[in-house]
C-alpha positions, 0 to 999 in steps of 0.5 A: 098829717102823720100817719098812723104807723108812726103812733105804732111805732112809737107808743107801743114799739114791741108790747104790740107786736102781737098787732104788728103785722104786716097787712096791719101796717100796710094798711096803717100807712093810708089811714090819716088822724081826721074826724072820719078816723075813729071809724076806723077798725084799725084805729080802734083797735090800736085805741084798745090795745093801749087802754089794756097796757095803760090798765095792767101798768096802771098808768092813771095812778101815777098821776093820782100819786104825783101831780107833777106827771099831769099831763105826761100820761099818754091817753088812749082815744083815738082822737087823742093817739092822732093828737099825740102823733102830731107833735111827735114831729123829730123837731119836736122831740129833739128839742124835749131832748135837749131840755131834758138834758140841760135840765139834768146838767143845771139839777146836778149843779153843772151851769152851762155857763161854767162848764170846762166843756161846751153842750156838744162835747158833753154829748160826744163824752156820753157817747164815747162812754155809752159805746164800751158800756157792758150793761148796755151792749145789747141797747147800743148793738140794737140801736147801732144798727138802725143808725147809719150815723152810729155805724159811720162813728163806730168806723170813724178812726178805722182805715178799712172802712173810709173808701166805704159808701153808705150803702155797703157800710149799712148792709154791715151789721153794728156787731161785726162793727163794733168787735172788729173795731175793738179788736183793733183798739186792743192791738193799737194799745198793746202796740204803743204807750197811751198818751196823755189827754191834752186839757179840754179847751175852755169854752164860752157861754154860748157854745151850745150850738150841737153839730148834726153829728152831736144830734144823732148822737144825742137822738141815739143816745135817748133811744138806747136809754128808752129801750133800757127803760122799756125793758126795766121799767115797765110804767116808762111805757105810761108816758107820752113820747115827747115825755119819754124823750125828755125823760131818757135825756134827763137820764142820760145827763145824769151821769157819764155811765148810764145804767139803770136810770130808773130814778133819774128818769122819772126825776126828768118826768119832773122836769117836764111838767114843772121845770124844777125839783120837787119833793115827791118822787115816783115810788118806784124810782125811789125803790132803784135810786132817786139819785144818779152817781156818786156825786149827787148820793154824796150829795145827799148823804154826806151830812145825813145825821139820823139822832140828834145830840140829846138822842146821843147823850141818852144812850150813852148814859144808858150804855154806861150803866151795863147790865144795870140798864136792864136792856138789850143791845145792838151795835151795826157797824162798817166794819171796812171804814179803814179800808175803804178810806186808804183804798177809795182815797174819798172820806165824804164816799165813805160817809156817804155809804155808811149813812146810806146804810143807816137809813135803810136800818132806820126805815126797817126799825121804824117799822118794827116801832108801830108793830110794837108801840110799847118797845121803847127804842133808843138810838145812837149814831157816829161816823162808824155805828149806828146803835139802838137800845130796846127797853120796856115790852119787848118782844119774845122774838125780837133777836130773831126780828133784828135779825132780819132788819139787819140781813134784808138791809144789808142786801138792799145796800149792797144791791144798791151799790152794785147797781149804781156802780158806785165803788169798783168792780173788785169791791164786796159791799156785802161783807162791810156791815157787821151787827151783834146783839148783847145785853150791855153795849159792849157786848154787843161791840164785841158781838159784831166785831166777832160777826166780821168771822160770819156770813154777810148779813149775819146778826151775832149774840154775845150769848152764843155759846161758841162766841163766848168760847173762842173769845174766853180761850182768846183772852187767855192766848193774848195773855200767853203771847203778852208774857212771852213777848216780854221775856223776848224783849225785856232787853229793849226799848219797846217794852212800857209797863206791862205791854209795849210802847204805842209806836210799836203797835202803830208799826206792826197795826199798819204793816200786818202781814208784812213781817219785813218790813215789820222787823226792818221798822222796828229794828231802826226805831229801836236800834235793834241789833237782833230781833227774830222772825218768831218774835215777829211773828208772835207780836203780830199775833198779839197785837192782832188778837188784842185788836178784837177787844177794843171798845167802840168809841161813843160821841155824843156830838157828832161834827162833820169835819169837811172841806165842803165850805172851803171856797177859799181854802183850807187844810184838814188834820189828821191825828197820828197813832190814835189807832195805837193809842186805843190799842195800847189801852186795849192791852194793858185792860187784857193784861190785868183780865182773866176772863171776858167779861172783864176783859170788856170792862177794863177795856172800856176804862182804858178808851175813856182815858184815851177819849180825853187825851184826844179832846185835849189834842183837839183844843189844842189844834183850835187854838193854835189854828185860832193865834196863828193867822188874823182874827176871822181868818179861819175857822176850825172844826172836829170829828171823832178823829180829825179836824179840818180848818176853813179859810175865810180868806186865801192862806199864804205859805208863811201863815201855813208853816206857822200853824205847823211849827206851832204844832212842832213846838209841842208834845204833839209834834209827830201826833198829827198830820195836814194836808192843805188845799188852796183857794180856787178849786170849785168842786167840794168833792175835789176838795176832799180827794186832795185833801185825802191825797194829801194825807196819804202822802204824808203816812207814806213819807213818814213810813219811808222815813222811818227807815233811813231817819233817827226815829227820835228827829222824826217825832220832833218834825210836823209834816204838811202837804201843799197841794198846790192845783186846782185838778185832781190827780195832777198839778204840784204838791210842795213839803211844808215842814214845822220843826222843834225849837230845840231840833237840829237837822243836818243838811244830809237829813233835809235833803235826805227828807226831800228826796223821800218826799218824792219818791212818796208823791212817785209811790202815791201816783202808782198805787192811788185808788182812781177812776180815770186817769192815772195820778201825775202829781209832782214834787215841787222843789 
């Protein structure tokens, strides 16, 4: 029979420390659950003190709110307390253990059977994670030290300590421990080069059997967890201590970093009952995160689509009617959509964070919609912005009301972010979304692009007297540069109509604040003689400024171009010098304007024009992917500004090299860019990451070679990465190469284009955004 200290210690742990005395205990100790028990003074008052927790934490409601927790909540009667005391034997709670933490693996789509690593060495992983993790220092340093087993790992590779008994090692505290040991990690790893981990071997179905060394860990990995969780979160306390084990476990599955597992917690607590998932979730765990890592928020967010076409279509049309529509604007935007794609080399993160974002305004804007049932809201949503157009009864206030819907979900977003540790340490989530407010859609455009200049969750209106001030006297300054540029080089090549040839906005657009390389480019494209750092300097003013005048892009039909289908393979294609296209239009809007308002006008005229251009370019991509392999081979689909093409069956290099002489064999030649993954690889989102890694090669090549190359072969000649692995970040990557008919490349060229072609897969290796080991990919010949 157990005894009563162990009820004690585990259901109440430190919010009954006001009772844990120790002539309470000592007496505890001889007090046994049997029908004389409720008799007891002792008993009763342990019955008490957890029917006072359970009320102030509300414990009743949680399964009031959600079925699936019947029966998970602990009960406060004496007879029940001795019940709940008898089957928390340590057998029985490993075992919740374990099946929390498979069930967390199999949730997160990871099948024991297909795992690279076996149960066990999954545990030790976490374990290895758990022990350098900031946020759970405290967790870790306390439950070290009541684990004889946690110190001996702690020491395990550390000479001082293996004469050591268990006696002396235990009277050492984990803390001393654990910096000595750090210590000395930091001094081995500044004394030699970090050596490449070998592979993981492969394991079999069956290996599943957890050494005594993987139970300790996994039973001390649970306990960290709870603690982390009773500190937290407080209504944890509400479960029973085989629910609470399997809850932590579930947790602990969830991801390699586990930090502030509310949500995947309370997800296990539907494990528990129902052994599979269900819809509701505990509205707490919902408020932290209903998702644990980035591969499950990709998961769920990644083709997340808040309108639909129709809903599309009716604010575009509303929007093209500018004042006329007679209603009020606001554009929320991802200001940093670019950025993050160069930079976290993950599109479907990016899209996920961005519709993240979207939902939090939705829900907010929802809220706003009951207020006011006869505000009539029409909304719009792309890759980058979401938009809403407000007619009818609107409210006296409602500037001011958007403007705290935007603040108060920019705050939870980036709290969300942070906490969840789903970009880098580095990364400002704060300062990504922009909103501005206007009375046409493109004022509020301009607006919000103004907005990146202001605080963080700041709404921007057209109307403000300062906005319209800076932006008028910035009309007229790109109108003084665009003037004074063409006299500088009116001599040149770059000069086309009344501003400059697209390829030269492209050059000085990607290398902005790097004036040699800017003049260095453009001094080859054009065989440039001369070309001075003031005129440098003043075309990335201008091209700058003219930046800011862009309209947003308006699709009605939104296509989630991904790998996410490809099992077999597929490649995706990029459109080159889009950017500069939009901004070429932008200019020559700004050279016919004298003010503002029209600036936006002949602006929004020019994106139309290049709108067109682009869906010709994609009907052509379709084609050519449609004739270039066998009927029902792949299948093709397009965004906004890529597309991606899914294979049905394994492509072969042949029938790769033909969609890009295709492609080369066309006006478009140098205007789109492919990177290919191959058959084999299981993951969707390794899918992407190569597929991304892939392009970033092929910008990287063509900037290399826009150095060292005549400019006019290069327009001539469609590049595309093979990325030939299975694995992220290492493996082989081969040039594939699609040429003009009527285009010559001598041998020097070619070899001069393979040797570039490695350097560029030598400069992504360095520079690539990872977590986890560096990128080894290799050139193959």
């Amino acid at each position: 029979m157990r005894v009563l200290v162990l009820i004690f210690i585990i259901l109440f742990g430190k919010h009954t420390s006001a009772v844990a005395n120790v002539g309470v205990l000592a007496a505890c100790t001889n007090v046994t659950c049997s029908s004389q028990s409720s008799s007891s003074s002792v008993l009763t008052q342990f019955a008490n003190q957890c029917a006072i927790e359970s009320k102030a934490l509300k414990c009743d409601e949680l399964a009031l709110e959600n079925s699936a927790h019947v029966g998970l909540i602990r009960k406060c009667g004496v007879s029940e307390l001795c019940a709940q005391a008898e089957e928390n034997t340590a057998t029985e709670e490993i075992k919740s253990c374990l099946r929390g933490y498979t069930n967390s693996l199999i949730d997160t789509g990871v099948a024991l059977k297909d795992m690279v690593v076996g149960l066990g060495n999954q545990i030790d992983a976490a374990w290895e994670n758990i022990k350098t993790n900031e946020k759970l220092r405290s967790e870790f340093v306390s439950q070290c030290n009541q684990s004889l087993a946690c110190k001996k790992d702690l020491v395990k590779d550390d000479p001082r300590y293996a004469s050591m008994s268990d006696e002396e090692l235990g009277r050492i505290s984990a803390t001393a421990l654990f910096v000595q040991v750090q210590d000395r990690k930091a001094y081995l790893q500044s004394m030699h080069r970090s050596v490449p981990n070998s592979k993981p071997p492969e394991m079999h179905p069956k290996d599943n059997e957890l050494t005594e060394s993987q139970k300790a860990k996994l039973a001390d990995l649970s306990a960290i967890i709870k603690a982390k969780l009773k500190k937290e979160y407080q209504k944890f306390n509400c479960y029973t201590s085989k629910a609470q084990a399997e809850m932590a476990c579930y947790a602990v599955g969830q991801v390699i970093d586990p930090t502030l597992l509310a949500g995947a917690a309370f997800k296990g607590a539907r494990a528990v009952k129902a052994l599979s998932k269900m819809e509701a979730l505990d509205a707490e765990a919902v408020k932290v995160s209903a998702l644990a890592g980035r591969t499950e928020f990709i998961k769920k967010y990644v083709d997340y689509n808040p309108t639909t076409v129709a809903q599309n279509e009716k604010f575009i049309a509303l929007a093209e009617k500018g004042k006329d529509a007679n209603a009020y604007f606001v554009n929320i935007e991802n200001s940093q959509m670019k950025y993050l794609n160069d930079n976290l080399k993950d599109k479907n993160l990016v899209t996920s964070l961005t519709n993240y974002h979207k939902d939090l305004v939705l829900k907010r804007m929802e809220e706003l919609q009951k207020e006011f049932p006869d505000l009539k809201i029409s909304e719009y949503s792309d890759f980058k912005s979401l938009r809403f157009a407000f007619e009818g009864k609107v409210p006296k206030d409602l500037e001011k009301r958007l403007a705290t819907v935007f603040k108060e979900s920019n705050d939870e977003f980036s709290k969300y972010m942070k906490d969840n540790n789903l970009l880098r340490s580095s990364d400002k989530p704060q300062d990504y979304f922009k909103a501005g407010f206007g009375k046409t859609a493109d004022e509020a455009g301009i607006a919000a692009r103004y907005a990146r200049k202001t605080e963080p969750g700041e709404l921007v209106s057209y109307s403000d007297s300062k906005l319209k001030s800076d932006l008028n006297a910035k009309v007229q300054a790109v109108e003084q540069d665009r003037v004074s540029l063409q006299q500088q080089l009116r001599q040149t090549k770059l000069v086309e109509g009344d501003t400059f040839k697209p390829e030269v906005f492209d050059i000085v657009r990607k290398n902005m604040g790097d004036s040699a390389t800017i003049k260095s480019a453009l001094s080859n494209r054009y065989k440039l003689a001369t070309l001075s750092d003031k005129t440098v300097e003043d075309l990335q003013r201008y091209v700058k400024t003219s930046d800011e005048f862009s309209p947003g892009l308006m699709i009605a039909k939104r296509e989630n171009a991904n790998l996410n289908d490809a099992a077999q393979g597929g490649f995706t294609m990029d459109f080159v010098g889009l950017g500069a296209s939009n901004m070429k239009g932008t200019a020559d809007a700004l050279a016919k304007s004298k003010d503002l308002d029209t600036a936006l006008s002949e602006a929004r005229k020019a994106e139309k024009a290049v709108t067109h251009d682009v869906n010709t370019q994609k009907q052509f991509f379709t084609k050519v992917v449609t004739e270039s392999v066998e009927p029902g081979k792949i299948k093709s689909v397009c965004s906004g500004d890529d597309c991606v093409a899914i294979a049905t069956k394994p492509l072969n290099e042949q029938e790769k090299v033909k969609v890009l002489s295709r492609v080369a064999d066309s006006k478009y030649a140098s205007k789109m860019r492919f990177a290919f993954v191959n058959d084999g690889v299981k993951s969707a989102e390794t899918r992407s990451s190569l597929s991304t890694h892939g392009e970033s090669i092929e910008k990287l090549l063509r900037k290399n070679l826009g150095s060292v190359m005549d400019p006019n072969k290069l327009e001539g000649v469609t590049f595309g990465i093979d990325m030939r692995t299975d694995t992220l970040n290492q493996g082989s990557v081969k040039l594939l190469m699609g040429q003009s008919p009527d285009l010559y490349l001598t041998k020097l060229e070619q070899k001069r284009i393979k040797e570039v072609f490695q350097q560029s897969v030598a400069e992504f290796n360095k520079t690539a955004y990872k977590k986890g080991p560096a990128a080894r990919y290799e050139a193959s010949p």
